[in-house]
C-alpha positions as CSV (number, residue, x, y, z in Angstrom):
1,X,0.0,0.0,0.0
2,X,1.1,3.1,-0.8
3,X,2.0,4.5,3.0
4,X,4.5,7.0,2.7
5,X,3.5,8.1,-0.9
6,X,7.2,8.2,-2.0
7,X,10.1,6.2,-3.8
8,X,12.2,5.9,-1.0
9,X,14.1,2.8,-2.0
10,X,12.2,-0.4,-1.8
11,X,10.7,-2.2,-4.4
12,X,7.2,-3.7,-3.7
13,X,5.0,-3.4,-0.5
14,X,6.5,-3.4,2.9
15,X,4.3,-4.5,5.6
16,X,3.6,-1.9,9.1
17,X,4.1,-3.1,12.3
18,X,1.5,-5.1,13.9
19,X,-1.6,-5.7,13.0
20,X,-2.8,-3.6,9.8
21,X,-2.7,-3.3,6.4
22,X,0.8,-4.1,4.1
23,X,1.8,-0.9,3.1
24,X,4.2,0.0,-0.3
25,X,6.6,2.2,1.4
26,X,7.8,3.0,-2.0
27,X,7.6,2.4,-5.8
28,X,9.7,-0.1,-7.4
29,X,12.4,1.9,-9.0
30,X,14.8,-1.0,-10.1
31,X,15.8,-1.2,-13.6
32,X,12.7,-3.2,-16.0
33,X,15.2,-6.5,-16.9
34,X,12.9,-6.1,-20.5
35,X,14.2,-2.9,-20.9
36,X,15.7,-2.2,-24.5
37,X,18.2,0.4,-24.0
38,X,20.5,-1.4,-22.1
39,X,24.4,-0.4,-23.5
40,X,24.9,-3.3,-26.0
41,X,29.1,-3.5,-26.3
42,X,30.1,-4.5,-30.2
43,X,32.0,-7.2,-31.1
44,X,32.5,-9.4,-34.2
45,X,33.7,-13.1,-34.4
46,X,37.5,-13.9,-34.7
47,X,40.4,-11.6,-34.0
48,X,38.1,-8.3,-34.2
49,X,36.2,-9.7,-31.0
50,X,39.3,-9.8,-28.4
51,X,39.5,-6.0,-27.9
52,X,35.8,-5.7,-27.4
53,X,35.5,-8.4,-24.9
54,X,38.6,-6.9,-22.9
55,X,37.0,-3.7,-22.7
56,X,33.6,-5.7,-21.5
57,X,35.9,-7.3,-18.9
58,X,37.5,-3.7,-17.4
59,X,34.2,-1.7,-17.2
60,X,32.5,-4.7,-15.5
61,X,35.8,-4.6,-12.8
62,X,34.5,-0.5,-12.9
63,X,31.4,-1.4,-11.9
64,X,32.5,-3.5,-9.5
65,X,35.0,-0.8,-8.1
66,X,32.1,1.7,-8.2
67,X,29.8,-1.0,-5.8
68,X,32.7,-1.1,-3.4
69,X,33.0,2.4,-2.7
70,X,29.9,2.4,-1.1
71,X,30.3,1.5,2.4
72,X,28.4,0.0,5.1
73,X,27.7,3.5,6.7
74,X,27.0,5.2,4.0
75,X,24.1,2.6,3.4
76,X,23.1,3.0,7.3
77,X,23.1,6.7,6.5
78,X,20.8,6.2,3.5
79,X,18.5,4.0,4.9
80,X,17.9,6.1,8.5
81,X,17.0,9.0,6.1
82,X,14.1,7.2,4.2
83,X,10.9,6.2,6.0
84,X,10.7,2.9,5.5
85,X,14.4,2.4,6.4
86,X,13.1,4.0,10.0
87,X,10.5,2.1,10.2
88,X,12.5,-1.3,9.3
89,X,15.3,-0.8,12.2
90,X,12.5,0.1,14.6
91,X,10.2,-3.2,13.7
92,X,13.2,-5.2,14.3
93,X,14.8,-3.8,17.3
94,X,10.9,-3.9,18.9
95,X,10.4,-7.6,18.5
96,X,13.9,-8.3,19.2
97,X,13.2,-6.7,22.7
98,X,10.0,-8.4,23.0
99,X,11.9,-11.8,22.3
100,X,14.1,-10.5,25.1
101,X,11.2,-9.8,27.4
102,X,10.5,-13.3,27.4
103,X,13.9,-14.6,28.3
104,X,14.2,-12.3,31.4
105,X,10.4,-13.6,32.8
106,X,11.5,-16.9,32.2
107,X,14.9,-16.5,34.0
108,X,13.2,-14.3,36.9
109,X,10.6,-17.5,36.9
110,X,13.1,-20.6,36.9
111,X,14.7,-18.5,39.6
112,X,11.7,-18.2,42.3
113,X,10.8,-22.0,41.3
114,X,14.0,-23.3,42.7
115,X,14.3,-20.7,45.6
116,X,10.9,-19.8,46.7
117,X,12.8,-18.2,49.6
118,X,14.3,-15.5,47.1
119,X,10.9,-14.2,46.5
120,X,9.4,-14.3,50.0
121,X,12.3,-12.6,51.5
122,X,12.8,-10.5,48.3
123,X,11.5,-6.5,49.8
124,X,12.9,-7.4,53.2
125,X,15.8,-8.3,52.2
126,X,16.4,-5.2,49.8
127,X,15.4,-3.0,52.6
128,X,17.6,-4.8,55.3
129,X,20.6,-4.9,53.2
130,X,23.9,-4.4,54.6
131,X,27.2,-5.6,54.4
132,X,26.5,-7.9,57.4
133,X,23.6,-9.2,55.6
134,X,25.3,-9.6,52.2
135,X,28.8,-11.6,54.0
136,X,26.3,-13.7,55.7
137,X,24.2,-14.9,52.9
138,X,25.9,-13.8,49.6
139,X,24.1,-16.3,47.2
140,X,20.4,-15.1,48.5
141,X,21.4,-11.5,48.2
142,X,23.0,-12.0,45.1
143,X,19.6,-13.3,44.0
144,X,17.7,-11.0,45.0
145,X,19.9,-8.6,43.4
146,X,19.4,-10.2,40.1
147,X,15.6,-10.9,40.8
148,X,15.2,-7.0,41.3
149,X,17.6,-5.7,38.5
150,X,15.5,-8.5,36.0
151,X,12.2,-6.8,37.1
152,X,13.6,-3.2,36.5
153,X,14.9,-4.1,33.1
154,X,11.5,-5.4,32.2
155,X,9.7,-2.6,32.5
156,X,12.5,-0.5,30.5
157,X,11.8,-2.5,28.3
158,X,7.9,-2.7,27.8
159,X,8.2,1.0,27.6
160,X,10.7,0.9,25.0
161,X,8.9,-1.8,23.1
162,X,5.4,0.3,23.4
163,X,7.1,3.8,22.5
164,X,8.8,1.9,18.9
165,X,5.6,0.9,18.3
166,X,3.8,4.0,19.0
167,X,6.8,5.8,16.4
168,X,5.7,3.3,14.0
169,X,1.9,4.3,13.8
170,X,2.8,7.9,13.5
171,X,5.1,7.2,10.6
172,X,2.1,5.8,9.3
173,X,-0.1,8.7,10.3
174,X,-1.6,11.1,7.7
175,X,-2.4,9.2,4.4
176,X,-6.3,8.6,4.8
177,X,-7.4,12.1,3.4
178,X,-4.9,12.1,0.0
179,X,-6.5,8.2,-0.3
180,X,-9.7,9.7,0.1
181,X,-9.3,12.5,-2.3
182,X,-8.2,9.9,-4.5
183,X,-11.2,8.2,-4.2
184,X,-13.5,10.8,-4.4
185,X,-11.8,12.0,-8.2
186,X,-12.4,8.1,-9.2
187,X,-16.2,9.0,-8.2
188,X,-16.2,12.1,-9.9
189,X,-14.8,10.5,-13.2
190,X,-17.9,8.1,-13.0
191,X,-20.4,10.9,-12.6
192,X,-18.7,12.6,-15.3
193,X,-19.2,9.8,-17.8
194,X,-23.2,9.5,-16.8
195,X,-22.7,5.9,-14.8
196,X,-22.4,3.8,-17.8
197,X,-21.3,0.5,-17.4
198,X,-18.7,0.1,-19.6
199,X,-16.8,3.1,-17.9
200,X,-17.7,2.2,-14.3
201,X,-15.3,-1.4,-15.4
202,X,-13.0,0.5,-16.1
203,X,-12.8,2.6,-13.1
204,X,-13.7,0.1,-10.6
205,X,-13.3,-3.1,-11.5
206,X,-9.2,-3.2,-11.4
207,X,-6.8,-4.2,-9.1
208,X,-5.5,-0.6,-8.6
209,X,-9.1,-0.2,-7.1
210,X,-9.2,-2.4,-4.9
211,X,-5.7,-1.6,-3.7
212,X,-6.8,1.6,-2.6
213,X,-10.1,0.6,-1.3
214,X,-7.5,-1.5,1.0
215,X,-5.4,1.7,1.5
216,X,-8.1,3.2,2.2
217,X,-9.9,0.7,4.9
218,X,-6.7,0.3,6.7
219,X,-5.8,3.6,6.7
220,X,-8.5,4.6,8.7
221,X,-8.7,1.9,11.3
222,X,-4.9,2.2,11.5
223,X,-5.1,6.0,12.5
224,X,-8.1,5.7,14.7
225,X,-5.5,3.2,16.4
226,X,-2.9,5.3,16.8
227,X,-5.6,8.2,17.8
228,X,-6.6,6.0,20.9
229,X,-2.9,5.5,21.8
230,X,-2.9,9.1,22.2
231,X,-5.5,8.4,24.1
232,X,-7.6,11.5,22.1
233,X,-10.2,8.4,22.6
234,X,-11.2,5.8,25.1
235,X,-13.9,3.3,24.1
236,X,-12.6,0.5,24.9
237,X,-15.2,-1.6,23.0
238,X,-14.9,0.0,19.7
239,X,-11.0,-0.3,20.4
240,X,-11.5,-4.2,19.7
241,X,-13.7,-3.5,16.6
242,X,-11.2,-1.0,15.3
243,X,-8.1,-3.2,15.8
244,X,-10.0,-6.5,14.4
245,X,-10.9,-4.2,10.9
246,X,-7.4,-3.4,10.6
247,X,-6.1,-6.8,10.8
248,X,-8.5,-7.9,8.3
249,X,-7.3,-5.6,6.3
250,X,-3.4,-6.1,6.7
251,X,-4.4,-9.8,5.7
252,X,-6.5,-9.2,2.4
253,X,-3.1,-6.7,1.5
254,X,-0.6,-9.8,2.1
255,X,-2.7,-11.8,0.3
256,X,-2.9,-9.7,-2.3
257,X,0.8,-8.8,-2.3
258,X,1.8,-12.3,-2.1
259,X,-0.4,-13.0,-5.3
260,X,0.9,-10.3,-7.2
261,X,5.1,-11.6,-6.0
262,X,3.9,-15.0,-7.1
263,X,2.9,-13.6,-10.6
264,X,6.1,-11.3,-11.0
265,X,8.2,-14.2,-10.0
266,X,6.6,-16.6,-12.7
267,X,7.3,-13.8,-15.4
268,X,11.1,-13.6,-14.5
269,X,11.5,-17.1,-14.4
270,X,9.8,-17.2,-18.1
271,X,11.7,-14.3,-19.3
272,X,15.6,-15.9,-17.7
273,X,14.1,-19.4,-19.7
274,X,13.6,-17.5,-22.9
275,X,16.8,-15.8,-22.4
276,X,19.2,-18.8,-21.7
277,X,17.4,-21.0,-24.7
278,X,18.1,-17.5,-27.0
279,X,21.8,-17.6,-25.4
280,X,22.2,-21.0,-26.4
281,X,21.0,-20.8,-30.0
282,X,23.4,-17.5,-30.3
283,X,26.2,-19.3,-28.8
284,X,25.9,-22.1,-31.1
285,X,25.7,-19.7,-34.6
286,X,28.8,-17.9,-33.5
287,X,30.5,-21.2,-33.5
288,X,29.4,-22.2,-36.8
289,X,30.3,-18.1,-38.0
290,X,33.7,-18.9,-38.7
291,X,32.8,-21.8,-40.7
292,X,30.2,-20.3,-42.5
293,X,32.4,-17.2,-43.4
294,X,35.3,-19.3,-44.7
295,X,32.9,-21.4,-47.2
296,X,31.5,-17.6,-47.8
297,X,34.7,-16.6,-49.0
298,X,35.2,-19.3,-51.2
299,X,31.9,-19.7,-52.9
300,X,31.7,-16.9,-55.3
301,X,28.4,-18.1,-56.9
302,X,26.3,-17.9,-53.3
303,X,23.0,-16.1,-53.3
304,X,22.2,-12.4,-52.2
305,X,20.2,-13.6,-49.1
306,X,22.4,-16.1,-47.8
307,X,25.3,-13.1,-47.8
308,X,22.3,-11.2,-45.7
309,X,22.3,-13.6,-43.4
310,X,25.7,-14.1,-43.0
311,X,26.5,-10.4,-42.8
312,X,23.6,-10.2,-39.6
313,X,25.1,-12.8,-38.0
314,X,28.6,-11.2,-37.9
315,X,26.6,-8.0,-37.0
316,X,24.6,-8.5,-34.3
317,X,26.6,-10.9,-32.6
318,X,26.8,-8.4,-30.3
319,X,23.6,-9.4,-28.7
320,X,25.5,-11.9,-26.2
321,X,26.9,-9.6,-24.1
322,X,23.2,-8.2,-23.8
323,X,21.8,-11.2,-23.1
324,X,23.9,-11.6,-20.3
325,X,23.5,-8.1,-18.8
326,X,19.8,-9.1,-19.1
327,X,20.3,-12.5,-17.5
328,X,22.3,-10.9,-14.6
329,X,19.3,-8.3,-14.0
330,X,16.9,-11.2,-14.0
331,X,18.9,-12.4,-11.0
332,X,19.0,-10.0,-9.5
333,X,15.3,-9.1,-9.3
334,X,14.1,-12.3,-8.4
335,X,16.4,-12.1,-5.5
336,X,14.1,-9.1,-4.2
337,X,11.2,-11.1,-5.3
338,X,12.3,-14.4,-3.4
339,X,13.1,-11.5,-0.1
340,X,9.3,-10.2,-0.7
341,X,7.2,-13.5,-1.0
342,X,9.2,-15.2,2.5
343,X,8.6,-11.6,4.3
344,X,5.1,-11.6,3.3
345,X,4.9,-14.9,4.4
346,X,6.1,-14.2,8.3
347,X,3.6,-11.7,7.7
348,X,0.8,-13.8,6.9
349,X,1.8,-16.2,9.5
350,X,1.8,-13.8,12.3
351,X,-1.8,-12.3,11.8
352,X,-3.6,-15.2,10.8
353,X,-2.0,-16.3,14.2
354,X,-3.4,-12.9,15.6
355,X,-6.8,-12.9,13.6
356,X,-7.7,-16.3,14.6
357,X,-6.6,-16.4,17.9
358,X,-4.4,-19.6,17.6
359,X,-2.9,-20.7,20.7
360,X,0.3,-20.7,19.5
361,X,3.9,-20.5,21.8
362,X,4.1,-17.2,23.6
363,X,6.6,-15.7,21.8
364,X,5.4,-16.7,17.9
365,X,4.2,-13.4,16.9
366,X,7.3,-11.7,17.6
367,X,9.8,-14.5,16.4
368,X,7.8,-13.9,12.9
369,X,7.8,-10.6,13.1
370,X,11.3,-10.4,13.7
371,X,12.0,-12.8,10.9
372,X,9.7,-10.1,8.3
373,X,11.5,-7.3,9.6
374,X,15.3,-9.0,8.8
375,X,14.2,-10.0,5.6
376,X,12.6,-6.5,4.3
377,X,15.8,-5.2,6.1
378,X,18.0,-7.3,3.5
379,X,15.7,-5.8,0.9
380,X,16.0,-2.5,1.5
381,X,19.7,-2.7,1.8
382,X,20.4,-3.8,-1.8
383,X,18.1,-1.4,-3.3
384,X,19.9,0.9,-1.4
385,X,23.1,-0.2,-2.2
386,X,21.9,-0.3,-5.8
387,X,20.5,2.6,-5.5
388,X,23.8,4.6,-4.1
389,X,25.8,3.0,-7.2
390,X,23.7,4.3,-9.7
391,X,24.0,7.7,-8.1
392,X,28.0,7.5,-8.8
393,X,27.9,6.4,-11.8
């Protein structure tokens, strides 16, 4: 969904934290692998082709070069600028805490099962303490010590964990009325055109629609969440209506998104298969060029169309060094594809856990929230890194 209306660096949707809908934090803005204008470099079979290919060889080591320069904290830098890089580190250092959370009850737990003592004695003893106290009975103080300085780290850390979040809805925060004025032009345009059917279809009846009917259902519940955060209101009831709508809605988006990976993913694989078989045949012709060219030479009665044919393939030979700049970008592209589809699914795994209210392991939604936000961090790094390279060059 379209959340922070701008092209920050990520290609495809990135999901918000919690429960709501899976926002786009920004347009795809990697390079089409169809694209037609991609440099072709010129070379020609036989002794004519070696300078060529060397000078393929030393800008690819450019490019190279040119990826290196871009450091780690440059990237950090980059990414703590954009949005959705904020909201990425934020997503993953809250559920990493949570996951923490759950450690230190356990640990303060194990350690009042096996000394019950520890916790019966545990305000007298903190009130009592001396030195006295602590030479006469190190390991219980040193217990209670821990027990204490566990509880107090806790509760940093629920208010850590609830302030991230909080930071996360107000990046969020402000979209509804540009998705509604969207909206509201769409329903213009039908008026305009005097309700006939064949132009409401094409309004309506489109996936870009019902994208931004989603946008637009989430959006509201999402900011009437953040709203009673704020605490601007207090039903309680409608609280629980409010947050269920906006789970719902996360979950159509994901499985939405996940269709639409699924379909770009099938496209790339179709596109490297058509590709490699091209490769292939070109591969094979330039073997037989020489051949060909030498008969060519020798055969002074051959027809016009067969010297056509011979003259293209010595031409356009050149179209190997595309295909493989074509291949590479495939690659590349269904690596972000592969990253989207397994953060979508953590994603999907954690609300359906949330919307049906699966008793599932305390601990589950975080662990796969976690896991969504290291693999849209991953994401967003290479676009970013791809991103910073292109900028240099």
């Amino acid at each position: 969904m379209s959340q922070y209306n701008t092209a920050d660096i990520v290609s495809g949707s990135e999901t918000p934290p919690y429960s709501g809908a899976n926002y786009q934090d920004a347009q795809d803005d990697n390079t089409h692998t169809n694209s037609s204008d991609i440099d072709a470099e010129n070379f020609s079979v036989g002794d004519e082709s070696k300078p060529n290919i060397k000078s393929s060889k030393s800008s690819s080591k450019e490019s190279q070069a040119k990826a290196k320069m871009v450091d780690n904290i440059t990237i950090l830098k980059y990414l703590l600028d954009s949005l959705s890089g904020r909201d990425k580190f934020a997503k993953i250092i809250k559920y990493a805490l949570d996951i923490l959370k759950l450690f230190i009850e356990k640990s303060r737990k194990n350690l009042t099962v096996l000394n019950p003592s520890v916790l019966t004695n545990y305000t007298k003893v903190l009130k009592n303490l001396t030195l006295k106290v602590a030479l006469r009975h190190p390991v219980t103080v040193i217990k209670v010590l821990l027990l204490s300085l566990l509880k107090n780290f806790d509760r940093k850390i629920d208010f850590i964990s609830q302030q991230l979040s909080t930071f996360r809805y107000i990046l969020r925060f402000g979209g509804t009325p540009f998705r509604m004025f969207s909206l509201l032009g769409k329903l213009n345009k039908t008026r305009k055109c005097n309700f006939q059917i064949d132009q409401i279809k094409t309004i309506w009846l489109n996936e870009a629609s019902l994208r931004e009917f989603l946008d637009l259902y989430y959006g509201i519940f999402d900011e009437l969440d953040l709203l009673y955060k704020l605490k601007i209101w207090t039903n309680k009831s409608f609280y629980s209506f409010v947050s269920r709508q906006e789970s719902l809605a996360w979950q159509y988006d994901i499985l939405l998104s996940l269709k639409d990976q699924w379909l770009n993913l099938q496209s790339l694989q179709r596109r490297q298969l058509e590709l490699e078989v091209q490769l292939k045949v070109q591969s094979n012709a330039l073997q037989l060029s020489p051949i060909l060219m030498h008969q060519a030479q020798n055969d002074v009665s051959q027809s016009p169309i067969r010297k056509q044919l011979l003259n293209d393939l010595n031409v356009n030979n050149n179209s190997e060094v595309q295909i493989h700049k074509q291949l590479k970008a495939i690659k590349d592209e269904k690596t972000l594809v592969y990253l989207d589809i397994t953060r979508l699914l953590f994603d999907c795994m954690a609300n359906t856990s949330d919307i049906l209210n699966l008793k599932t392991p305390k601990g589950t939604y975080a662990v796969l929230s976690l896991g969504s936000g290291l693999t849209g961090l991953v994401k967003l790094w290479i676009t970013a890194k791809r991103s910073l390279c292109s900028s240099k060059d």
